[in-house]
C-alpha positions, 0 to 999 in steps of 0.5 A: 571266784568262789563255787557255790555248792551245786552251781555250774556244771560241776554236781552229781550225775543223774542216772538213767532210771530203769524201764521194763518193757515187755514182748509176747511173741508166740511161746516166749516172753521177752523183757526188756530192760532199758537204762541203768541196773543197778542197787537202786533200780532193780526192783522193776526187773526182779517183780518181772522175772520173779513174776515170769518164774511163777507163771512160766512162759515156753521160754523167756528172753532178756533182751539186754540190749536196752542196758546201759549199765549193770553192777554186781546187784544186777548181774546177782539178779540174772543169776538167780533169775537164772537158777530160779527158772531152772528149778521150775524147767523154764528157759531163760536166755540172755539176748543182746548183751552189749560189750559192757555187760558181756565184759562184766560176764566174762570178768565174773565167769557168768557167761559160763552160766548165763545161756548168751545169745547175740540177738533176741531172735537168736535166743526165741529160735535156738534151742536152750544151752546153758550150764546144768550148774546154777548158782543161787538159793532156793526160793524167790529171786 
């Protein structure tokens, strides 16, 4: 018997779209993205955090918690996120990040930029720590 193209359970997985969900605590913003970051759903998170540059919270959390996947397209963002938040004096910490993400850190050497912390209540009370050298270019993220 013959398979016919896109029958049975044998096709293309679907990806998990990306969500950006948004907290106000007091002095900070948290964003929370939820699902798979990746080439083709980058584009919530970036409007967020390049929003979030040009009108800056006390500080700015990403709560990584909620990702389930991230490629080198959306470790590029954090990093510029990153270097963009510096450049107008604005904390940005990563929260939560789960062992796939923390692993991706790692392997890239991010984590020695990225200021990590394990919960999100951890990066709204601790006081900001992370390299003084940021990647990225001028300009947007």
């Amino acid at each position: 018997m013959d398979a016919q193209p896109g029958a049975g359970p044998v096709g293309p997985l679907a990806a998990t779209p990306l969500t950006v969900r948004l907290s106000h605590p007091p002095d900070a913003l948290v964003v929370r993205p939820v699902g798979e970051l990746d080439h083709d759903s980058v584009e919530p998170l970036r409007e967020v955090l390049e929003r979030a540059v040009a009108d800056p919270p006390a500080r700015l959390v990403v709560d990584c918690g909620g990702l389930e996947f991230c490629d080198s397209t959306g470790l590029n963002l954090l990093l510029r996120a990153h270097a963009a938040a510096r450049r107008v004096g604005l904390p940005l910490l990563l929260a939560a990040p789960g062992a796939a993400l923390l692993r991706l850190l790692e392997i890239t050497g991010a984590d020695e930029v990225l200021d990590l912390r394990p919960t999100v209540e951890d990066a709204l009370t601790a006081p900001p720590g992370g390299s003084d050298d940021a990647p990225g270019a001028a300009g947007g993220l």
